[in-house]
DOBA-26405 format. One record per residue: residue in three letters; x, y, z negated of N, C-alpha, C, O in turn. Coordinates in steps of 0.02 Angstrom, whole numbers, padded with zeros to 5 digits, always signed. Example, Ala and Ser with C-alpha at 12.3 -4.5 7.8 and 13.67 -1.06 7.14 Angstrom:
! residues 2
ALA+00660-00284-00390+00615-00225-00390+00660-00165-00390+00712-00166-00423;SER+00642-00112-00354+00684-00053-00357+00645+00002-00394+00670+00057-00402;
This chain:
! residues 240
UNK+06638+06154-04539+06671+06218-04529+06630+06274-04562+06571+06282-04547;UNK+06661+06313-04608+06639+06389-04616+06637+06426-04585+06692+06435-04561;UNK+06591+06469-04562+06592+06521-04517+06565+06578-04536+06518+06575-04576;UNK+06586+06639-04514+06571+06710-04526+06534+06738-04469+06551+06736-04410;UNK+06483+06765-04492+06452+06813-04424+06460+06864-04425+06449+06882-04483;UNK+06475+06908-04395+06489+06973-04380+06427+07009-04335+06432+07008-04273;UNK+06370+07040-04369+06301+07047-04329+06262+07017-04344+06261+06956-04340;UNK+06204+07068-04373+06144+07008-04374+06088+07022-04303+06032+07044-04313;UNK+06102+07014-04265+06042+07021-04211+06024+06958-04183+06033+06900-04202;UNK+05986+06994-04117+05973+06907-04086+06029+06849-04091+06033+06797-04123;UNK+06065+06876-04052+06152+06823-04066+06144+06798-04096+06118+06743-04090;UNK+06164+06827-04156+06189+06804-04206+06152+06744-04256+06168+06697-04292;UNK+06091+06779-04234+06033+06731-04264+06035+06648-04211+06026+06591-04232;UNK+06050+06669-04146+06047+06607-04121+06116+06556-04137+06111+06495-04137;UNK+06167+06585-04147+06229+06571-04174+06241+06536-04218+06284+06492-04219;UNK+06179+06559-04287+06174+06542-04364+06128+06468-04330+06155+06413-04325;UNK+06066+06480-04313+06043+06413-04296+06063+06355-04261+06043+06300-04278;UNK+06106+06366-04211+06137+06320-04173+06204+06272-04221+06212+06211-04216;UNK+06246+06320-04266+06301+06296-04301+06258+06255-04356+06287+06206-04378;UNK+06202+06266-04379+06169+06242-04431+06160+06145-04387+06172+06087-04402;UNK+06140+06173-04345+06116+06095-04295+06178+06077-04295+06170+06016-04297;UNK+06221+06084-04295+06308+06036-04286+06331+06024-04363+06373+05982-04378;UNK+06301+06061-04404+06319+06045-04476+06390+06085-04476+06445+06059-04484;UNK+06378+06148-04465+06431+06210-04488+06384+06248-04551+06323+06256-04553;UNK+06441+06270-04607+06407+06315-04638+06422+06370-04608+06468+06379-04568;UNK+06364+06426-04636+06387+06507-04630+06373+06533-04691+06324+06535-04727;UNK+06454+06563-04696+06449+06581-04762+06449+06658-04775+06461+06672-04834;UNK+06437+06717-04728+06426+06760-04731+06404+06796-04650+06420+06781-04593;UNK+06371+06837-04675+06330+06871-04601+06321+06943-04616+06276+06970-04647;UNK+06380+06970-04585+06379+07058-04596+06331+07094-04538+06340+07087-04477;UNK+06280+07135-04568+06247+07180-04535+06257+07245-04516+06314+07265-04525;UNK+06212+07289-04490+06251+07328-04481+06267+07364-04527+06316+07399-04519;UNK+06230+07368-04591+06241+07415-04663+06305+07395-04691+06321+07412-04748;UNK+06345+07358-04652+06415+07353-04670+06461+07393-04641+06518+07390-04664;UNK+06445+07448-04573+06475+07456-04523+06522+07527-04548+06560+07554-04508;UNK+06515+07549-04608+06543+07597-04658+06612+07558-04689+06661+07581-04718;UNK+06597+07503-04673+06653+07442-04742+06751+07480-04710+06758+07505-04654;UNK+06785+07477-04740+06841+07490-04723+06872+07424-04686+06860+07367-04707;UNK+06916+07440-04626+06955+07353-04630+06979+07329-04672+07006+07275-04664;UNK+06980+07356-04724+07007+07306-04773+06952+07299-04812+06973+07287-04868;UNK+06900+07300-04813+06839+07280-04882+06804+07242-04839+06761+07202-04859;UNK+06823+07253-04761+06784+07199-04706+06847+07151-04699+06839+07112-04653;UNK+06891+07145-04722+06948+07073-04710+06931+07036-04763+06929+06975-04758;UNK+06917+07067-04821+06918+07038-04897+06827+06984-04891+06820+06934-04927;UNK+06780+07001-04850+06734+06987-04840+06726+06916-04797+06689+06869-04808;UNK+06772+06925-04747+06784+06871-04712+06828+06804-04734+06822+06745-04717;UNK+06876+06839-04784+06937+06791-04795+06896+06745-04818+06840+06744-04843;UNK+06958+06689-04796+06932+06589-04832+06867+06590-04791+06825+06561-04825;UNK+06839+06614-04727+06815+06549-04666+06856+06532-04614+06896+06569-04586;UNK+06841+06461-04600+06872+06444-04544+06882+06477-04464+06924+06463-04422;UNK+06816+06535-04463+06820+06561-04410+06781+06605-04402+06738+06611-04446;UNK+06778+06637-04363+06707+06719-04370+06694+06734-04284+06736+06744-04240;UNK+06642+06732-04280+06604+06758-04236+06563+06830-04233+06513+06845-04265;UNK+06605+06876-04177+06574+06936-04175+06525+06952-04104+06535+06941-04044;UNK+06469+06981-04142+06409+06992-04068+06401+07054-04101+06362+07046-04148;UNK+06423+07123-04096+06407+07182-04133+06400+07240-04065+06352+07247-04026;UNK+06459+07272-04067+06448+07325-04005+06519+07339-03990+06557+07339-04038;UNK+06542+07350-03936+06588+07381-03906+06652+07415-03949+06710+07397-03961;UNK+06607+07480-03968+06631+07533-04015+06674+07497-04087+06730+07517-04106;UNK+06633+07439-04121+06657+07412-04151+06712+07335-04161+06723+07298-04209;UNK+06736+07337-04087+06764+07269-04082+06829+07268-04114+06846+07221-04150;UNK+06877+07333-04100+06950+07348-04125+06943+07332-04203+06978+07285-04224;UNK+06903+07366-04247+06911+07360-04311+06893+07286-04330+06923+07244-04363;UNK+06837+07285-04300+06834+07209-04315+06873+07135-04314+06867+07083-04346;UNK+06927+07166-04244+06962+07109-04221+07025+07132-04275+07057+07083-04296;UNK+07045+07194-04300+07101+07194-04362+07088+07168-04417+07122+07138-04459;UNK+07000+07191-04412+06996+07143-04496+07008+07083-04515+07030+07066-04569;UNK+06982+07023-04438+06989+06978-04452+07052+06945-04453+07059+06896-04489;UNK+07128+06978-04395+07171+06942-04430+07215+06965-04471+07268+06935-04480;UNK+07203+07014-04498+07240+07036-04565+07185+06978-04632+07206+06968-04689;UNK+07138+06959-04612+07113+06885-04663+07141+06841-04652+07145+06794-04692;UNK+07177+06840-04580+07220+06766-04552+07128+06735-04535+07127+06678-04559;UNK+07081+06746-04515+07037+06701-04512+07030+06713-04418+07028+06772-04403;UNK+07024+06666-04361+07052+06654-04301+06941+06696-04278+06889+06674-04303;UNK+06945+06737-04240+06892+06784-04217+06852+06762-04142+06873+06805-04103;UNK+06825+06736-04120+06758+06736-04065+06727+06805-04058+06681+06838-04082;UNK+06775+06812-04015+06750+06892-04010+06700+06911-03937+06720+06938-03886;UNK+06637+06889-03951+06581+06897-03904+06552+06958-03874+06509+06950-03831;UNK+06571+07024-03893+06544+07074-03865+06573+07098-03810+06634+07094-03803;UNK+06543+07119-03773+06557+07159-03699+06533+07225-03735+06498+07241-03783;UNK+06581+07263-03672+06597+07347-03662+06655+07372-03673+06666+07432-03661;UNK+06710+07327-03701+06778+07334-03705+06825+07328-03687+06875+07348-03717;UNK+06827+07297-03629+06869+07304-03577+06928+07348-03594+06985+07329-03605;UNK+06905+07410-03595+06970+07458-03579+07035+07454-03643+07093+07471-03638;UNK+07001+07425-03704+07041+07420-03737+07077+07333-03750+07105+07319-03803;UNK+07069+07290-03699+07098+07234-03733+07150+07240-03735+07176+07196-03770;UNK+07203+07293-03702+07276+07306-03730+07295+07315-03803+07341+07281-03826;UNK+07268+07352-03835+07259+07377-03884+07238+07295-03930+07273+07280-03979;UNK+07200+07263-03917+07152+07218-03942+07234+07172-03952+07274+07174-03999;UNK+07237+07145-03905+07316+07093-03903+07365+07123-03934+07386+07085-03978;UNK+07402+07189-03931+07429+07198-03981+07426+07180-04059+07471+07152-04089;UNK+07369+07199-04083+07340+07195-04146+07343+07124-04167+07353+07106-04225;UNK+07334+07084-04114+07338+06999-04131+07376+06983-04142+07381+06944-04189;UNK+07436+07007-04099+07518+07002-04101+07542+06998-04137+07578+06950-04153;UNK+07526+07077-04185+07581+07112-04220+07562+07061-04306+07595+07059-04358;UNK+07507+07032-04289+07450+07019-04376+07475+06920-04355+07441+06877-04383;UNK+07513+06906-04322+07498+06832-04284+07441+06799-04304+07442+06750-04342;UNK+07386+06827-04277+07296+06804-04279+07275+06765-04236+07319+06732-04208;UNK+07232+06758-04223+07198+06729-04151+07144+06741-04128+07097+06760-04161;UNK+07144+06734-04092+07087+06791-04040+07047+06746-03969+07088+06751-03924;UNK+06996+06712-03946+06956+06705-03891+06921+06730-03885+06877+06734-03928;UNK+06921+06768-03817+06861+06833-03799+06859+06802-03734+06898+06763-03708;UNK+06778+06839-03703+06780+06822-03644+06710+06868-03611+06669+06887-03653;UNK+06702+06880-03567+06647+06928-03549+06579+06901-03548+06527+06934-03555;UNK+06586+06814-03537+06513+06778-03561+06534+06694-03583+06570+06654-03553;UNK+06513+06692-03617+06524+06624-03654+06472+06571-03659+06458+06536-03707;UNK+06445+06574-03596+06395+06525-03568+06452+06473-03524+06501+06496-03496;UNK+06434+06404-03524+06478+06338-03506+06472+06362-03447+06516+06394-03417;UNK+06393+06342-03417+06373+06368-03355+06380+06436-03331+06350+06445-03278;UNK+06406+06479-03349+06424+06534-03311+06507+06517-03303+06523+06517-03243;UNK+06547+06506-03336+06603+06469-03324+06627+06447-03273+06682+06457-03247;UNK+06575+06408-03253+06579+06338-03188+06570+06406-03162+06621+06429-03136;UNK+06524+06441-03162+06471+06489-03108+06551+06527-03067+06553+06543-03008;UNK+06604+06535-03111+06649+06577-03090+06696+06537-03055+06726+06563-03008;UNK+06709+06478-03069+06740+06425-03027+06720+06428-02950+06762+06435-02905;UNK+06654+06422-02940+06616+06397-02898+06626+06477-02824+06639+06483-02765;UNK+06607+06525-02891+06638+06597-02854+06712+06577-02820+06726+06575-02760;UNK+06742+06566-02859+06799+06578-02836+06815+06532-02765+06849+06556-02720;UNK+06793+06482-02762+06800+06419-02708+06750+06458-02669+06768+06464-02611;UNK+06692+06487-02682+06637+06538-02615+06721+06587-02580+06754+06583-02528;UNK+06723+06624-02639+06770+06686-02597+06842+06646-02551+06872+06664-02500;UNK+06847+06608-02579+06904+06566-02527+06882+06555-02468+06895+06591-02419;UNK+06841+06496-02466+06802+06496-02401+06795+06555-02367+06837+06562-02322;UNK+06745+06612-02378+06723+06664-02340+06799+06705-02313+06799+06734-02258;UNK+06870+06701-02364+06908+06746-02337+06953+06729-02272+06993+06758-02235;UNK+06918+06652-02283+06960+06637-02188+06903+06652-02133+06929+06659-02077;UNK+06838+06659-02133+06816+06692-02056+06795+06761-02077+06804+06791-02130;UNK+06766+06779-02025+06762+06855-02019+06688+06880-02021+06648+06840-01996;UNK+06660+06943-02047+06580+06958-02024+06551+06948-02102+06495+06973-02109;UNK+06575+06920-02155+06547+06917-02195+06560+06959-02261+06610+06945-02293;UNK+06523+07005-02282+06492+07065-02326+06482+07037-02389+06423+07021-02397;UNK+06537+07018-02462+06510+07018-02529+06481+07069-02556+06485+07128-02540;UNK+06441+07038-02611+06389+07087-02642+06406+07053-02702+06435+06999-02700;UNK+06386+07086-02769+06369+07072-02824+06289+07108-02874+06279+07168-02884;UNK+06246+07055-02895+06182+07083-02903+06181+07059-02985+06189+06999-02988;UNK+06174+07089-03051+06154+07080-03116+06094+07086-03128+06066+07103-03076;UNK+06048+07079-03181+06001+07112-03212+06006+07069-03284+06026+07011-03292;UNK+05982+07111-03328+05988+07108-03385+05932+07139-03422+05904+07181-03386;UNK+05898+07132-03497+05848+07128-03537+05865+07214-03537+05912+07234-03502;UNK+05830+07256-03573+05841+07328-03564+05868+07366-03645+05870+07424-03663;UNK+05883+07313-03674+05926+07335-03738+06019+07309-03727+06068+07324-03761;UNK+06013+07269-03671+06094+07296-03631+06117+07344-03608+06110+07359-03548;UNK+06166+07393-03668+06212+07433-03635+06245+07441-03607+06256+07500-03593;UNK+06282+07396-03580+06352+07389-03533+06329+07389-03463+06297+07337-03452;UNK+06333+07429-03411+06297+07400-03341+06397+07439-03293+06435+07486-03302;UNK+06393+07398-03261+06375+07316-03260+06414+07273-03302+06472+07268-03320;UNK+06350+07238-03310+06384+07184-03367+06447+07145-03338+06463+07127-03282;UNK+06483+07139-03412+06552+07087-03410+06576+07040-03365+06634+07030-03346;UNK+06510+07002-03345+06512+06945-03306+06520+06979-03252+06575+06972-03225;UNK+06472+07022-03220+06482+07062-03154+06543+07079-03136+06558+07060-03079;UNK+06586+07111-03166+06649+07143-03169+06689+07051-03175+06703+07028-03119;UNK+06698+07026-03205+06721+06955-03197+06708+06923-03130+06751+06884-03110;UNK+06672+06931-03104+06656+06885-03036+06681+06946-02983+06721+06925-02941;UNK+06662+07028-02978+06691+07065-02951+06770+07050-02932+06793+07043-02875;UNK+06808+07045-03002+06874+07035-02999+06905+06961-02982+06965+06948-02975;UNK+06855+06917-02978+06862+06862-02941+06863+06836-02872+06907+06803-02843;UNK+06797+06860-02849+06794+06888-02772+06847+06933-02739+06873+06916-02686;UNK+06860+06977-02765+06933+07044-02734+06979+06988-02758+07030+07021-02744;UNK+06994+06955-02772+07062+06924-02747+07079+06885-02687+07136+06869-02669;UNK+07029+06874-02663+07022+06843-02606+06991+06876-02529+07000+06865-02470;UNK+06954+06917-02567+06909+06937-02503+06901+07036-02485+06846+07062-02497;UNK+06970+07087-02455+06972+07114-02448+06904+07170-02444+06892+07209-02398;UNK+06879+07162-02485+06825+07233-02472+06790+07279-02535+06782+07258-02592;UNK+06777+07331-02514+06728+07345-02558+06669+07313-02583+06623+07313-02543;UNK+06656+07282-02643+06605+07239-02681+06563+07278-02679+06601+07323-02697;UNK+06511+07307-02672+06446+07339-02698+06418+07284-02749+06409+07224-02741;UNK+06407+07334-02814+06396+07281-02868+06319+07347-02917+06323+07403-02943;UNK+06278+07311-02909+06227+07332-02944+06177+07304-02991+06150+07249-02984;UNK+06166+07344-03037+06132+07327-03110+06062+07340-03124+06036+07395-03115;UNK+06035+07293-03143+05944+07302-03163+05944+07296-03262+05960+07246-03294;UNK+05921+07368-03292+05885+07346-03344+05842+07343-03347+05814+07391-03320;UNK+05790+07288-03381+05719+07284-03381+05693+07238-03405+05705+07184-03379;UNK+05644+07241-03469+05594+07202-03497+05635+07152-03545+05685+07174-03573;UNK+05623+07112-03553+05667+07043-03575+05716+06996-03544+05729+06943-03572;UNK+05745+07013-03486+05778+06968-03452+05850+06944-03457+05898+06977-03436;UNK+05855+06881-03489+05895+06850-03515+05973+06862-03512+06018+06871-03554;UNK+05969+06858-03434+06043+06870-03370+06037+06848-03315+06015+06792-03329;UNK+06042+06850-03245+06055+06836-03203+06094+06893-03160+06091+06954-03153;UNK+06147+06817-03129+06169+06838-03056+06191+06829-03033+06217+06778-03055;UNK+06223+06849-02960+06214+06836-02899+06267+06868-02865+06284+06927-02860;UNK+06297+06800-02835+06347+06810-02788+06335+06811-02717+06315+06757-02696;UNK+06339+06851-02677+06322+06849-02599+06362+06852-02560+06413+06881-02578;UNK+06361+06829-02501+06410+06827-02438+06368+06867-02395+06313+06841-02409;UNK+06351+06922-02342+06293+06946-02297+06364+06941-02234+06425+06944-02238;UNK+06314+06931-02177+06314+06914-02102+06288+06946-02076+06259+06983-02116;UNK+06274+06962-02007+06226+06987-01965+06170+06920-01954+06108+06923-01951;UNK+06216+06859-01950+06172+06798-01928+06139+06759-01986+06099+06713-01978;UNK+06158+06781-02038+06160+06748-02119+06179+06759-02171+06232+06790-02170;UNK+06150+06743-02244+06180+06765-02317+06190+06693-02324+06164+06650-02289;UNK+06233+06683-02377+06247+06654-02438+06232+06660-02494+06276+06698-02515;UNK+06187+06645-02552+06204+06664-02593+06205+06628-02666+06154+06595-02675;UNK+06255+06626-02725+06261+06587-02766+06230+06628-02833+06252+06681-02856;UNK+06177+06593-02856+06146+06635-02912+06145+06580-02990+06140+06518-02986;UNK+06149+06606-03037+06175+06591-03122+06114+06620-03145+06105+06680-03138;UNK+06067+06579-03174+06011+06615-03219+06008+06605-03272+05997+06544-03277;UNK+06010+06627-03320+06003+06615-03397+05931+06623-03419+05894+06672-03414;UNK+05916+06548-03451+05872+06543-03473+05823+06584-03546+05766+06605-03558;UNK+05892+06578-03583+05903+06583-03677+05948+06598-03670+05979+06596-03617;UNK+05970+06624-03739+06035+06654-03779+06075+06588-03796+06130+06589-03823;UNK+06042+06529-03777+06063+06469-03827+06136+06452-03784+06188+06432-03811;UNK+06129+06461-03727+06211+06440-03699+06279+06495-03723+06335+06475-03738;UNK+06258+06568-03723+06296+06582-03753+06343+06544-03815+06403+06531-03819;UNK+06264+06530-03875+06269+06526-03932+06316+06452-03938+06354+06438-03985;UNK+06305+06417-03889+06319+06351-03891+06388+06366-03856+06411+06309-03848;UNK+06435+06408-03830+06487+06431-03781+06541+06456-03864+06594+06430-03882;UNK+06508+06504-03894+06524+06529-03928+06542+06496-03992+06579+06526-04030;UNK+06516+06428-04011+06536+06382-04056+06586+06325-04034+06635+06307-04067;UNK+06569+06305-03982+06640+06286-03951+06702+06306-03974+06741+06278-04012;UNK+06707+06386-03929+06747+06415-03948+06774+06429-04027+06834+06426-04037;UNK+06730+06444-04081+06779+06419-04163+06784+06367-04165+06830+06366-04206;UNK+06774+06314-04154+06818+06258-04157+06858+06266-04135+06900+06276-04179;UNK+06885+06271-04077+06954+06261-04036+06989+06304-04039+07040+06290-04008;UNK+06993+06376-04070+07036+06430-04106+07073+06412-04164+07127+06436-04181;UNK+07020+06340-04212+07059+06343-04271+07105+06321-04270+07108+06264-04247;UNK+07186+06361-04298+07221+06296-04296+07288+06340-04240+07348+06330-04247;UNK+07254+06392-04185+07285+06410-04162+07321+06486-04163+07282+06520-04196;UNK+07375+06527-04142+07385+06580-04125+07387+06615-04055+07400+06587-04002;UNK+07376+06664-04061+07379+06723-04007+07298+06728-03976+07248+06706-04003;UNK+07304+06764-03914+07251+06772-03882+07228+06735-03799+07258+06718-03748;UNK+07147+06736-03826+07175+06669-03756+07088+06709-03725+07054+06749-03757;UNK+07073+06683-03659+07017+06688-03627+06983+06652-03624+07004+06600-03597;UNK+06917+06652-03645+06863+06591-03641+06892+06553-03587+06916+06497-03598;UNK+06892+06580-03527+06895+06533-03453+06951+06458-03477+06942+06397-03470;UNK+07012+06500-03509+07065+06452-03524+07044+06387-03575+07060+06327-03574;UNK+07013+06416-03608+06975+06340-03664+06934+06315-03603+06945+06255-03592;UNK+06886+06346-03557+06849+06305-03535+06911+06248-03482+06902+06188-03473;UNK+06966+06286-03456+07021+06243-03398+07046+06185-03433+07067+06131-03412;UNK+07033+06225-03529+07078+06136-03545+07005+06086-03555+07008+06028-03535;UNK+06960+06104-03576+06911+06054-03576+06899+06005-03505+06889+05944-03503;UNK+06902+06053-03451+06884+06024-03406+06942+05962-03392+06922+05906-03377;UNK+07020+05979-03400+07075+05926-03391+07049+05866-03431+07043+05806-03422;UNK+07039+05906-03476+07041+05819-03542+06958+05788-03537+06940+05742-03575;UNK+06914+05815-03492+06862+05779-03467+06808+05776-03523+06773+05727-03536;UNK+06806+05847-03562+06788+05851-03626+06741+05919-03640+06741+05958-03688;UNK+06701+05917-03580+06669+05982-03581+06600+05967-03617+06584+05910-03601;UNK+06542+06001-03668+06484+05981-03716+06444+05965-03668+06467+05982-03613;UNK+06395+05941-03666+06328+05922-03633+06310+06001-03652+06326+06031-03703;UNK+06260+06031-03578+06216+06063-03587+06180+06068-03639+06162+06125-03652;UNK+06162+06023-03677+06090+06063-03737+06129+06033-03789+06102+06004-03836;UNK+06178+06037-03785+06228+06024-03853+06226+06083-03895+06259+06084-03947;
């Protein structure tokens, strides 16, 4: 597979190394001295790979996600802080018939991590006395607080479990990701915690994902590639 990077930072760098270990090429890696390019001198850049991977910023996800399917080339669109626009984002896929997997973290294991949430908040919403919490922290060159995932497990928990979430964010030093789902009691906590080691599960989440875009249309949610892997009993090994 050919692949496009969109970003040269940590990501991306872990992205480029990991696809290299599966025997993907990459055949181009836009930095940010591209971030002037028009969507169309950034479609013309991308066209003819099999797939593109973006780890850039927020601000730049819309243009990015037009460029790529006005190339027709199917987008891994990895950045958090955009939320407010994935309306906007799906249209654009629509109207260009592109393809699009986004997701707020593209770690396997955070995946499960949201499964596992979701079967916690079930349980807890049949007895009574018990207080969710949500706890992040993150390396201190993360802008988004609270991170994607937070807001993902937030909106996972409130479907089940009537309350106000108190959900709070740590930036600081180098720290990878973690966090933490809680149940509080007067008599007892619960609590289910996701630590990220490396960038490498992302990176390894995020190659998955161009494979299983190629080939397809519209827009879909990481979670949903991970629901069909799990049916067809076909999910990667950890240090894959």
């Amino acid at each position: 597979m050919k692949l496009a990077l969109i970003g040269n930072g940590a990501m991306a760098h872990m992205v480029a190394a990991e696809a290299r270990k599966r025997g993907d090429e990459i055949g181009v890696v836009l930095s940010s001295a591209e971030k002037d390019l028009t969507i169309d001198e950034l479609a013309e850049k991308l066209r003819g790979h099999d797939a593109a991977i973006d780890f850039t910023t927020g601000d730049a996800v819309l243009k990015n996600i037009e460029a790529a399917v006005r190339a027709q080339v199917p987008l891994v669109e990895g950045t958090t802080g955009w939320k407010d626009k994935e309306a906007q984002a799906k249209q654009i896929v629509s109207e260009h018939n592109g393809a699009l997997v986004y997701g707020a973290n593209f770690s396997i294991g955070v995946n499960l991590f949201y499964r596992l949430t979701e079967h916690a908040a079930k349980l807890f919403a049949a007895v009574e006395g018990y207080e969710p919490f949500i706890e992040e922290a993150h390396h201190n060159r993360k802008k988004d607080a609270p991170s994607g995932t937070a807001l993902k497990l937030r909106d996972i928990v409130s479907e089940h479990v009537e309350s106000n979430i108190s959900t709070t964010s740590t930036r600081a030093g180098h720290i990878p990701g973690t966090h933490r789902v809680g149940f509080d009691s007067e008599p007892d906590q619960v609590l289910l915690t996701h630590t990220a080691r490396s960038r490498q599960g992302f990176a390894s989440g995020a190659l998955v994902a161009a494979h299983w875009i190629v080939g397809r249309t519209g827009t879909f949610e990481f979670a949903e590639l991970i629901d069909e892997l799990i049916a067809d009993c076909q999910l990667p090994a950890a240090s894959s």
